[in-house]
N, C-alpha and C positions, 0 to 999 in steps of 0.2 A: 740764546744767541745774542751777540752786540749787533746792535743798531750799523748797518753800515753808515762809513764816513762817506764813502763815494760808491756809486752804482750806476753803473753802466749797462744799459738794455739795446742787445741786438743793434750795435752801432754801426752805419753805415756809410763811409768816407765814398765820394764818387769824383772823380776829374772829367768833365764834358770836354768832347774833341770831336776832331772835325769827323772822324772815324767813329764816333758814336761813345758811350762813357764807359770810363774804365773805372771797375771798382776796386781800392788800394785796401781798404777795412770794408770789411764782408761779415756782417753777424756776431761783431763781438759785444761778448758780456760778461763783465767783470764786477768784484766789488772789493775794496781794503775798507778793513776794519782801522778803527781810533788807535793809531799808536804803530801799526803795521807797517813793514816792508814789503811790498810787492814788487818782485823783478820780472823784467818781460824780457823774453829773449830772444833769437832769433837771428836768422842771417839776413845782409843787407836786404832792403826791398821784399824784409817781411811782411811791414805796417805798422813795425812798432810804434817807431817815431812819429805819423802820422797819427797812433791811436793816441798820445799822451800829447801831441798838438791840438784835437781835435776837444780835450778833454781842458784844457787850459783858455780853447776860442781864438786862437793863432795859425788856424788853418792860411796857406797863402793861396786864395785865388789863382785860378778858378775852384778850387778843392772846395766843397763844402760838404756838412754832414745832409745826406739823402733820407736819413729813414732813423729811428733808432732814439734814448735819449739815455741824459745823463742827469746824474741828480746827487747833487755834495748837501748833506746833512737832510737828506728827504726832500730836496727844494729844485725844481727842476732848472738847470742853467743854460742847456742847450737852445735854447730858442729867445733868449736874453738877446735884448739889444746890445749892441758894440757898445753905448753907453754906461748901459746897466754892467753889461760883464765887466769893463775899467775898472768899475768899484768895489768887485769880487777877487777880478786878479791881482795878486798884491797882499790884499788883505785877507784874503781867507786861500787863495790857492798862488802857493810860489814856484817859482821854477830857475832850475840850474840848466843852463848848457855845456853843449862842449866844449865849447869855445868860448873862454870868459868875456875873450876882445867885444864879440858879438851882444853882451848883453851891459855892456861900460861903456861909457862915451867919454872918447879920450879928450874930450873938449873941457871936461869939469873933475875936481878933485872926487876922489872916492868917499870923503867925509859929505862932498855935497849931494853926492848922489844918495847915500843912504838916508839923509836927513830929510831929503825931499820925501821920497818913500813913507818914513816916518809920520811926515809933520800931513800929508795926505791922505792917510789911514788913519790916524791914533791921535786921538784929542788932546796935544800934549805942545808945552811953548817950544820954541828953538831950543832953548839951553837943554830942555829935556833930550829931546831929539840928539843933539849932540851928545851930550852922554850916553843916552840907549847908543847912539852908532857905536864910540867908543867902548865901551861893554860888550857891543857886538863883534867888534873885532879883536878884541882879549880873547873872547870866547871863543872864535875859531882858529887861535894862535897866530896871529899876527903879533909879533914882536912891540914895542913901544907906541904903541897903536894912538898915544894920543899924539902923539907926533908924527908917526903917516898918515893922519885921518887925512892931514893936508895935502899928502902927494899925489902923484898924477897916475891912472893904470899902467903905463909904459915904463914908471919906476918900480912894478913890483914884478919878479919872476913868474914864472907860467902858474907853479903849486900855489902861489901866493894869491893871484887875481883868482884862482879858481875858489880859494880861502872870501876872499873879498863877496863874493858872488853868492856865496852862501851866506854870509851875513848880510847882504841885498835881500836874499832868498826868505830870508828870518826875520827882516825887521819889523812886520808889520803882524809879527806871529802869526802866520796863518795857519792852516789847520793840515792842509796837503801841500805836498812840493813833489812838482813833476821835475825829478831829474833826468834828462837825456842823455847820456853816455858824459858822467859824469867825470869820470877818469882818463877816457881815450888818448887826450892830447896830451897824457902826463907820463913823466916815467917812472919805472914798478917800485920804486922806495916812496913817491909822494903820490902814490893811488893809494898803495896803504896807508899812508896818514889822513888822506880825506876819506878814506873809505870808514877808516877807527871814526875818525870826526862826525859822518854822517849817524854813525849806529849810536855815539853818546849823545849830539843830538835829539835824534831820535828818543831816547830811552829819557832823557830829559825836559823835554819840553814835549813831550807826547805826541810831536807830530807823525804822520802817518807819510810815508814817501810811496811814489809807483818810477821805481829805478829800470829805466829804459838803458839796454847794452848790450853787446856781442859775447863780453866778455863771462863765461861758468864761473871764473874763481872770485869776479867779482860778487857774482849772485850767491853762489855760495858759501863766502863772508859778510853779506849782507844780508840778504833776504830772509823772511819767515816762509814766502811763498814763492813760487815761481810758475810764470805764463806764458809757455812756449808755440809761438806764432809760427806759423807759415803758409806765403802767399796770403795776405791776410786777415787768416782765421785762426782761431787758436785751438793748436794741435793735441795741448796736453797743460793740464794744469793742476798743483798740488802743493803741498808742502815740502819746502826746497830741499830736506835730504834724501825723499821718497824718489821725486823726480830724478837728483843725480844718480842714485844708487839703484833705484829701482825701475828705470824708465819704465813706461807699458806703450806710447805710442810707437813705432817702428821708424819714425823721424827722431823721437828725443832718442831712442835705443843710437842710432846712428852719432846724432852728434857727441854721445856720453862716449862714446865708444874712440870718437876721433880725437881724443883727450889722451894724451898721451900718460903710462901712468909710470914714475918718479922709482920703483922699485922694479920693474920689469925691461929685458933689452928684446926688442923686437927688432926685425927686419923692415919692416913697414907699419907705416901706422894705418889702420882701420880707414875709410873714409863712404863716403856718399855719392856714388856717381849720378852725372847728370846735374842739372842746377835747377835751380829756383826758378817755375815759369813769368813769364811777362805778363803785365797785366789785362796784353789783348790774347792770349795765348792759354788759360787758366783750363787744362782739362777735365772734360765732365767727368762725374764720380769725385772722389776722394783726390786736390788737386797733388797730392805725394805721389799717386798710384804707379806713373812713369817710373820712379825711383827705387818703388816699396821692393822689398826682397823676401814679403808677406805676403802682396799682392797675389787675389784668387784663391785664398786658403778659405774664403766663406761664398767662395761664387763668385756671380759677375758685379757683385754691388759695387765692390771696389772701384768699377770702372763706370758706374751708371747712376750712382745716388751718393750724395754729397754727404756724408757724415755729420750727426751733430756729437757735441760731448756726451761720453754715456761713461758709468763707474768702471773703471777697470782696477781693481784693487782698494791702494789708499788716493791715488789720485782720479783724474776724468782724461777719458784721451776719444776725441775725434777719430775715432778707428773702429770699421765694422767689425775686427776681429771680438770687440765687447760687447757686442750687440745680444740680446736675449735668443738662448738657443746655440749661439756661435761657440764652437771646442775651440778654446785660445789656451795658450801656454804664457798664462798671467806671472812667471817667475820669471821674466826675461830679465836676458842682463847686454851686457853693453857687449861682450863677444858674440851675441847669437847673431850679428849683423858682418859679422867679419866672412863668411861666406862669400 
């Protein structure tokens, strides 16, 4: 087995209120391998983005991690000073947002912003620094790149700054880059060009990505793996064609299901009734159970004890239906939810 690049134990995000804390990440543990794409997925106010803030040190107050830790190349980060982490983030973990605006500052050229980046991670003079920028933005196709190093973010298009952002992302070559819904704010001809962008990337410079997103067709042109969250915890987790094609938790079964598929005419599309509890609202047992169209096929557990991941086939799914003893019908597919 590879040495994990990042490992995350039982991590626990909490927000303190006047009402007592709410927990937004509840128990997650994760890990990407060297070179690896990991996609986390889930609907709004599952935790993702929370878990890949939490993992980068960019929690916003009052949030902070309760219990749990983290640890990039064996080396525990979670409990680093705001100082110490500065020196981490950047140079050994990057991050894309969704919003390029939010991570440029429209007050300074894009050639200065990378080269600060640069010349503060990497033992290298200015002139270096400006060529690696330069280079770095060849590399993620920006056009005559030595002549916009000098422009401003408000002269480059939306696909373009989000371009920019990733050579920000890359300058100090770090080893992980937390993407957050990398694509969202873009439309579907330049998601696929960054999406192509992120996997050569990737495949080139061996970094390891944890691609935070709503979007399946994203994860399923990207990912090796995928970590489907809800309410917090993660629901089901595997290898991204097992999880599309072969869901096993009765939450991924539902949303594989609400995908509409390109060669069939339906009347309705499949869906999930009910929504996603609140974080003071999180029912005991299994917090899906309200929803499950499973629920009770093993007892009352479903409604009385919280599930952890157990093997349900090629993946793990948070579902007593896998539980040792439990008679599950491990061949599910995405119409068994259409009931």
């Amino acid at each position: 087995m590879t040495t994990p690049l990042l490992e995350v134990r039982n991590l626990r995000v909490q927000f303190p209120t006047r009402r007592g804390l709410l927990t937004a990440v509840d128990d997650v543990s994760l890990t990407i391998a060297p070179g690896e794409v990991l996609g986390v997925v889930g609907e709004s106010g599952a935790g993702k983005s929370l878990t890949g803030a939490a993992i980068i040190g960019l929690l916003e107050p009052p949030g902070r991690i309760a219990s749990g830790e983290i640890l990039l190349n064996g080396r525990r980060i979670d409990n680093l000073s705001a100082e110490e982490f500065r020196k981490i983030r950047g140079r050994e973990i990057g991050a894309i947002f969704q919003d390029p605006l939010t991570s440029l500052n429209p007050l300074y050229t894009i050639g200065r912003q990378i080269t600060e980046t640069i010349l503060t991670h990497l033992n290298v003079t200015p002139d270096e620094a400006k060529q690696r920028a330069i280079d770095l933005l060849n590399e993620v196709g920006i056009p005559a790149a030595d002549k916009r190093i000098d422009h401003y973010p408000h002269q480059f298009s939306g696909g373009m700054r989000q371009r920019v952002v990733i050579s920000l992302a890359l300058a100090a070559q770090p080893k992980l880059i937390i993407a957050d819904e990398p694509t969202t704010a873009l439309d579907v001809s330049i998601q696929a060009q960054i999406i192509t962008l992120l996997k050569k990337l990737c495949r080139e410079h061996g970094t390891s990505v944890m691609l935070v997103t709503h979007d399946m067709g994203v994860i399923a042109e990207t990912a090796d793996r995928v970590a489907v969250m809800y309410a917090g915890r993660i629901a089901e987790i595997g290898p991204v064609a097992e999880v599309i094609h072969h869901p096993q938790h009765p939450y991924t079964v539902g949303l594989m299901g609400a995908i509409p598929n390109l060669g069939e005419e339906v009347e309705r599309l499949t869906q999930i009734d009910g929504s996603m509890p609140r974080l003071n609202a999180i029912p005991t047992g299994c917090a899906f159970n309200p929803r499950c169209t499973r629920k009770g096929e093993v007892g009352a557990r479903c409604t009385t004890e919280r599930p952890s991941l157990m093997n349900a086939g090629k993946t793990q799914a948070a579902c007593w239906l896998y539980s040792e003893g439990a008679a599950t019908n491990t061949t599910n597919t995405p119409q068994s939810v259409a009931a």
